[in-house]
DOROSE-779210 format. One record per residue (C-alpha): residue number from 1; residue in three letters; x, y, z. Coordinates in nm, 4 decimals, always signed. Layout:
[site NUM; ALA; [X; Y; Z]];
...
//
This chain:
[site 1; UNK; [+2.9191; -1.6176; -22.1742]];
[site 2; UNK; [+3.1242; -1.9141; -21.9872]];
[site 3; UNK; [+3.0028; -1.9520; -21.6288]];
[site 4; UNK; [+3.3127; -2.0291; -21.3888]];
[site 5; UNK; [+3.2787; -2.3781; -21.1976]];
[site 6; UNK; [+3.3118; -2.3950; -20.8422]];
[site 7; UNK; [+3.3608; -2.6385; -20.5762]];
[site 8; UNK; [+3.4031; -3.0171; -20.6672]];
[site 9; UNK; [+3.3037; -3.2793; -20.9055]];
[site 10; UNK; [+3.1670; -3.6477; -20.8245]];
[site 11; UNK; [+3.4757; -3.8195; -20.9700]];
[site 12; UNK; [+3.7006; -3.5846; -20.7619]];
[site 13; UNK; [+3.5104; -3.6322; -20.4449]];
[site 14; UNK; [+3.5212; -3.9759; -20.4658]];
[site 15; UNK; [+3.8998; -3.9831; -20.5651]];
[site 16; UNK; [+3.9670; -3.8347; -20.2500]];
[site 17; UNK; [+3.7343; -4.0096; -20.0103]];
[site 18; UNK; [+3.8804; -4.3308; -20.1845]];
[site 19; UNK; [+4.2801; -4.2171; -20.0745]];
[site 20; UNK; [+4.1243; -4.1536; -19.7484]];
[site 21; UNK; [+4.0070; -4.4756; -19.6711]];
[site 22; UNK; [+4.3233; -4.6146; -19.7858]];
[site 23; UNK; [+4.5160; -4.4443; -19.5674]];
[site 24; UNK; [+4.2269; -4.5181; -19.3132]];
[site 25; UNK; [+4.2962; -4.8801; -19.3702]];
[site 26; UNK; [+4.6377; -4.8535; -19.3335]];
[site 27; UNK; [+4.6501; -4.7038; -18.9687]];
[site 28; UNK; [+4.4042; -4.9153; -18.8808]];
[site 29; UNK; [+4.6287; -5.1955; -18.9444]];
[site 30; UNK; [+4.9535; -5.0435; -18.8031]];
[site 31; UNK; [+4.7582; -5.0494; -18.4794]];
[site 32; UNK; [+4.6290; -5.3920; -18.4947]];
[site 33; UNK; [+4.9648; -5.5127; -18.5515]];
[site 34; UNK; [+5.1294; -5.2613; -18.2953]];
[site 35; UNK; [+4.8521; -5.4110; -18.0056]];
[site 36; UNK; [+4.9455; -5.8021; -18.1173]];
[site 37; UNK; [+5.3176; -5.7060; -18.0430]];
[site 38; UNK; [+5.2689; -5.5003; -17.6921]];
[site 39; UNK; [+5.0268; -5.8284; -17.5931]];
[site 40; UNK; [+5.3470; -6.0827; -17.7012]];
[site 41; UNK; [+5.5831; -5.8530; -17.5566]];
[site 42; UNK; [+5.3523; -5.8539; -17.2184]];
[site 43; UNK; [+5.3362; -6.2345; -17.2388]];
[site 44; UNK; [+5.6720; -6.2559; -17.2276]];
[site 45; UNK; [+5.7147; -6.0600; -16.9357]];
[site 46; UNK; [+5.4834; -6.2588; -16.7365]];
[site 47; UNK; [+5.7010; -6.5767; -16.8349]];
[site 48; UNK; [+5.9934; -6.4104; -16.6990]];
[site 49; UNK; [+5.8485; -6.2596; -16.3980]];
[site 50; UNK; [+5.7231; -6.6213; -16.3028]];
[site 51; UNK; [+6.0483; -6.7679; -16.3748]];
[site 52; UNK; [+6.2359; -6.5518; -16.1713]];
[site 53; UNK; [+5.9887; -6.6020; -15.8851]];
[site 54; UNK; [+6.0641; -6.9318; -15.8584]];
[site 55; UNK; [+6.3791; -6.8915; -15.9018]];
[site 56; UNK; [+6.3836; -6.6545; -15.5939]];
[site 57; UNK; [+6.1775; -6.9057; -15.3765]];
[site 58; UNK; [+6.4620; -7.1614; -15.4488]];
[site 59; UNK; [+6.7489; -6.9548; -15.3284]];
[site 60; UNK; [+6.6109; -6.8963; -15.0367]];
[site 61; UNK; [+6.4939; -7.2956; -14.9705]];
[site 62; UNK; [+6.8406; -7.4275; -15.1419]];
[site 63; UNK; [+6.7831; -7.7591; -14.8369]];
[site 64; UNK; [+6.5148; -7.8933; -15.0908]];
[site 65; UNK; [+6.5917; -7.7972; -15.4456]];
[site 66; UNK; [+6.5610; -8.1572; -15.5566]];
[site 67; UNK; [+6.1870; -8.1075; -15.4181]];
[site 68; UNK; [+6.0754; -7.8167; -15.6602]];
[site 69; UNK; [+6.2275; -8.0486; -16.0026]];
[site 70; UNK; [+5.8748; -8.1089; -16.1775]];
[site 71; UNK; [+5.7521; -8.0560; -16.5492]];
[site 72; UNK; [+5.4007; -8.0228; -16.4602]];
[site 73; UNK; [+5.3294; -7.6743; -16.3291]];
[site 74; UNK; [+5.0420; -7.4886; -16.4145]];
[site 75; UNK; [+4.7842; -7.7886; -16.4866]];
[site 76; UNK; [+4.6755; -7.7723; -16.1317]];
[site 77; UNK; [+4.7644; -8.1380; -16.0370]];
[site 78; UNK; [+4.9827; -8.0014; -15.7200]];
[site 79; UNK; [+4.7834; -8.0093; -15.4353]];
[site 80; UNK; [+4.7402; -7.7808; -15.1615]];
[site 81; UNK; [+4.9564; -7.8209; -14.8683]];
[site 82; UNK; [+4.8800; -7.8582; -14.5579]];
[site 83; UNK; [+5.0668; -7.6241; -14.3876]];
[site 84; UNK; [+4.9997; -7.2196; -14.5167]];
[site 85; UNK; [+5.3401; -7.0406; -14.4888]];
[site 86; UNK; [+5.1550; -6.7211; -14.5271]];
[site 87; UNK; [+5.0783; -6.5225; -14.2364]];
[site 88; UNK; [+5.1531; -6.7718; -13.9631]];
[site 89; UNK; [+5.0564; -6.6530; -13.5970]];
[site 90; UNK; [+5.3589; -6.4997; -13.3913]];
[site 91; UNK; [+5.3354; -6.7782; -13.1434]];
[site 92; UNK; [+5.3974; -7.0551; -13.4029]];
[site 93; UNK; [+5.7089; -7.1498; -13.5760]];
[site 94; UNK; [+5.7814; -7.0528; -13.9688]];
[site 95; UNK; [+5.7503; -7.3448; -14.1918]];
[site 96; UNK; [+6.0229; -7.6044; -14.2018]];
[site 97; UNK; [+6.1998; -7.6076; -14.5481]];
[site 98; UNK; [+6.0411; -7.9254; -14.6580]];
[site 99; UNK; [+5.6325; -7.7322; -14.6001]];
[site 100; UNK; [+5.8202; -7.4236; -14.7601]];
[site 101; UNK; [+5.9105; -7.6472; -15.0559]];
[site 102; UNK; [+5.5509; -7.7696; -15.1136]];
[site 103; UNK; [+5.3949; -7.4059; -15.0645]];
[site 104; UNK; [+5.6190; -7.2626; -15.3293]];
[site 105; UNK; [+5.5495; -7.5339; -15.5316]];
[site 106; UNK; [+5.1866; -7.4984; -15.4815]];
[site 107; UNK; [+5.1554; -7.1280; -15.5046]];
[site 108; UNK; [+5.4227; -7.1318; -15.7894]];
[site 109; UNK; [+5.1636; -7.3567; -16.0508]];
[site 110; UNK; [+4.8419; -7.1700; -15.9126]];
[site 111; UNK; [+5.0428; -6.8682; -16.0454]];
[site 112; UNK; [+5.1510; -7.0227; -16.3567]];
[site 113; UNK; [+4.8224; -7.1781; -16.4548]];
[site 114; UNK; [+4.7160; -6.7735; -16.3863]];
[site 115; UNK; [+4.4358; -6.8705; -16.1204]];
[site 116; UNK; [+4.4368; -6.5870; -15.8703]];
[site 117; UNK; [+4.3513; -6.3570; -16.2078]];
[site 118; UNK; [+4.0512; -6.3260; -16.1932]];
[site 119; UNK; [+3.7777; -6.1277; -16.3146]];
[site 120; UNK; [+3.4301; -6.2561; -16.1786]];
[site 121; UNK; [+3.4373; -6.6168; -16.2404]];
[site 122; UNK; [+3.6363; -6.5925; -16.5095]];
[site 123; UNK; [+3.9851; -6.6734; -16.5167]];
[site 124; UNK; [+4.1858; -6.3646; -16.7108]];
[site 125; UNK; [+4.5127; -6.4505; -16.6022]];
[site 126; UNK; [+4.7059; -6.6735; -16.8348]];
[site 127; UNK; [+4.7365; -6.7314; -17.2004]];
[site 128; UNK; [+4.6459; -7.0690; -17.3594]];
[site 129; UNK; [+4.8341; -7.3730; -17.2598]];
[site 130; UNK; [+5.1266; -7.1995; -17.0392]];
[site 131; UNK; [+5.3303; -7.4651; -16.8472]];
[site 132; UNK; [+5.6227; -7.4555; -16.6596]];
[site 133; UNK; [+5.8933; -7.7051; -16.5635]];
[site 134; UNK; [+6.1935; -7.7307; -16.3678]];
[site 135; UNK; [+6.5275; -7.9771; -16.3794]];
[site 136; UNK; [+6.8266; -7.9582; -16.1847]];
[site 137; UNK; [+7.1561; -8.1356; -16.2736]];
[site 138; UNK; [+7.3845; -8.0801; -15.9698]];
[site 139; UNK; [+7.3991; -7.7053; -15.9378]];
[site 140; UNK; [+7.2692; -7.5913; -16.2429]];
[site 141; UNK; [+6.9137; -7.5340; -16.2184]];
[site 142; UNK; [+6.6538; -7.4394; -16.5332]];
[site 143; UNK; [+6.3624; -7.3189; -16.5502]];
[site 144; UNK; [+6.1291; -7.3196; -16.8433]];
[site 145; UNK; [+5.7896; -7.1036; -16.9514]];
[site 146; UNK; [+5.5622; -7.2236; -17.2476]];
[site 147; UNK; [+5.2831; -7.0947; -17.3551]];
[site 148; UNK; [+5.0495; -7.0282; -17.6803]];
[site 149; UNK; [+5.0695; -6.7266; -17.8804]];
[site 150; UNK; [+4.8505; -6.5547; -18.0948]];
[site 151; UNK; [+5.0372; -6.5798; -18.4168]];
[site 152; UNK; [+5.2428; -6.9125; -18.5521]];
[site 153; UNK; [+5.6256; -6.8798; -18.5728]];
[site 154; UNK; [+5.8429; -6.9685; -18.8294]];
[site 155; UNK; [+6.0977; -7.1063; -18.6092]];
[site 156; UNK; [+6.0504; -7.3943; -18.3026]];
[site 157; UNK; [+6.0429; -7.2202; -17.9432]];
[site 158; UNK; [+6.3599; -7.2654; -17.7384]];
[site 159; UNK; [+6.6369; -7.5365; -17.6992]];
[site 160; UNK; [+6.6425; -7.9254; -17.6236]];
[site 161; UNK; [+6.4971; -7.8421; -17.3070]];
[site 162; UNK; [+6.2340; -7.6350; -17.3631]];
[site 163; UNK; [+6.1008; -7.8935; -17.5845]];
[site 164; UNK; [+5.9857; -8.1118; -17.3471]];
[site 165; UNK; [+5.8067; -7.8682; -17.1250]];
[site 166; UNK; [+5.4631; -7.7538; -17.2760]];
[site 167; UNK; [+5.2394; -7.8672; -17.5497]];
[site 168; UNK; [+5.4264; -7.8693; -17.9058]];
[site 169; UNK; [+5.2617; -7.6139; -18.1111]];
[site 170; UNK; [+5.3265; -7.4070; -18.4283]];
[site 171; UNK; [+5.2447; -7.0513; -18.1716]];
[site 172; UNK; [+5.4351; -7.2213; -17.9201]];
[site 173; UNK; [+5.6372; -6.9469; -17.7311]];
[site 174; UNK; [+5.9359; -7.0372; -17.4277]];
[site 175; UNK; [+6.1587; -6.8965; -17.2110]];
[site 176; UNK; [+6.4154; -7.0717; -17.0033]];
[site 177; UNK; [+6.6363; -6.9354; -16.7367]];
[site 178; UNK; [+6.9153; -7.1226; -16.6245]];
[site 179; UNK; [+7.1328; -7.0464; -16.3015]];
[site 180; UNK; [+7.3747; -7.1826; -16.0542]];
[site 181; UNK; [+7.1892; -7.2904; -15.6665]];
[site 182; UNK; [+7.4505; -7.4573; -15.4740]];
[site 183; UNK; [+7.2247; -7.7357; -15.2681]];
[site 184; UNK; [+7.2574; -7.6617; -14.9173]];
[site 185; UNK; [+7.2765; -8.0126; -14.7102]];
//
């Protein structure tokens, strides 16, 4: 008499856990590359956020727009001023535009160069090499972002000028934002 056969045999079993781990493999992957994007896309949105910033801190100082024009923002070289436009007593006068000039321009690389981020004494706030520069021609103001990437690109980052703000790299990554300030005299 033929016995029936239950349950599975080695080959299938291992069939199966191999299609599994596959598919494993696959997700896993899908995820990696699904993280790398949300981190560019986040990257991205930090260059614009600090772009517009400045931007913002211009229009509202448009006496001394020739005064922000600089190409070395984030590398820390700006000094500190010496006049805080932060939380000035209510006895004292606000800032004159040429002190409000140098504390945006201060506070504007400490924030590019990501050095209020913090965690401990680490610095968690910035990705590799980001830079920012600004140039004015008459009205027309433009500010540019640069900054590393994870991943190379196939194609050079920005414009003519966004090629001379930032370190030329193969994961080189820009933004520019250009707008119209009418100087104030």
């Amino acid at each position: 008499m033929k016995r029936r056969q239950e349950g599975f045999t080695l080959i299938e079993s291992m069939v199966a856990f191999a299609m599994l781990v596959v598919g494993l493999l696959g997700i896993f992957q899908l995820h990696l590359t699904a993280k790398r994007g949300n981190h560019d896309a986040f990257e991205y949105t930090q260059a614009h956020v600090l772009a517009t910033a400045i931007i913002a801190r211009m229009r509202l100082n448009t006496r001394q727009l020739s005064t922000y024009v600089a190409s070395n923002y984030g590398s820390g070289t700006i000094a500190p001023p010496l006049t805080s436009c932060v939380n000035t007593p209510a006895d004292e006068p606000l800032c004159s535009p040429q002190e409000m000039a140098q504390w945006d321009r201060y506070v504007w690389d400490q924030m590019v160069a990501g050095r209020n981020e913090r965690l401990g004494d680490r610095s968690i706030g910035a990705p590799r090499s980001r830079s920012g520069c600004i140039t004015q021609t008459d009205d027309t103001v433009s500010v540019v972002v640069t900054w590393e990437g994870m991943d190379e690109i196939s194609h050079s980052a920005g414009g003519s000028l966004t090629t001379t703000c930032g370190n030329p790299s193969k994961q080189r990554r820009a933004i520019q934002l250009v707008t119209t300030i009418v100087a104030t005299p």
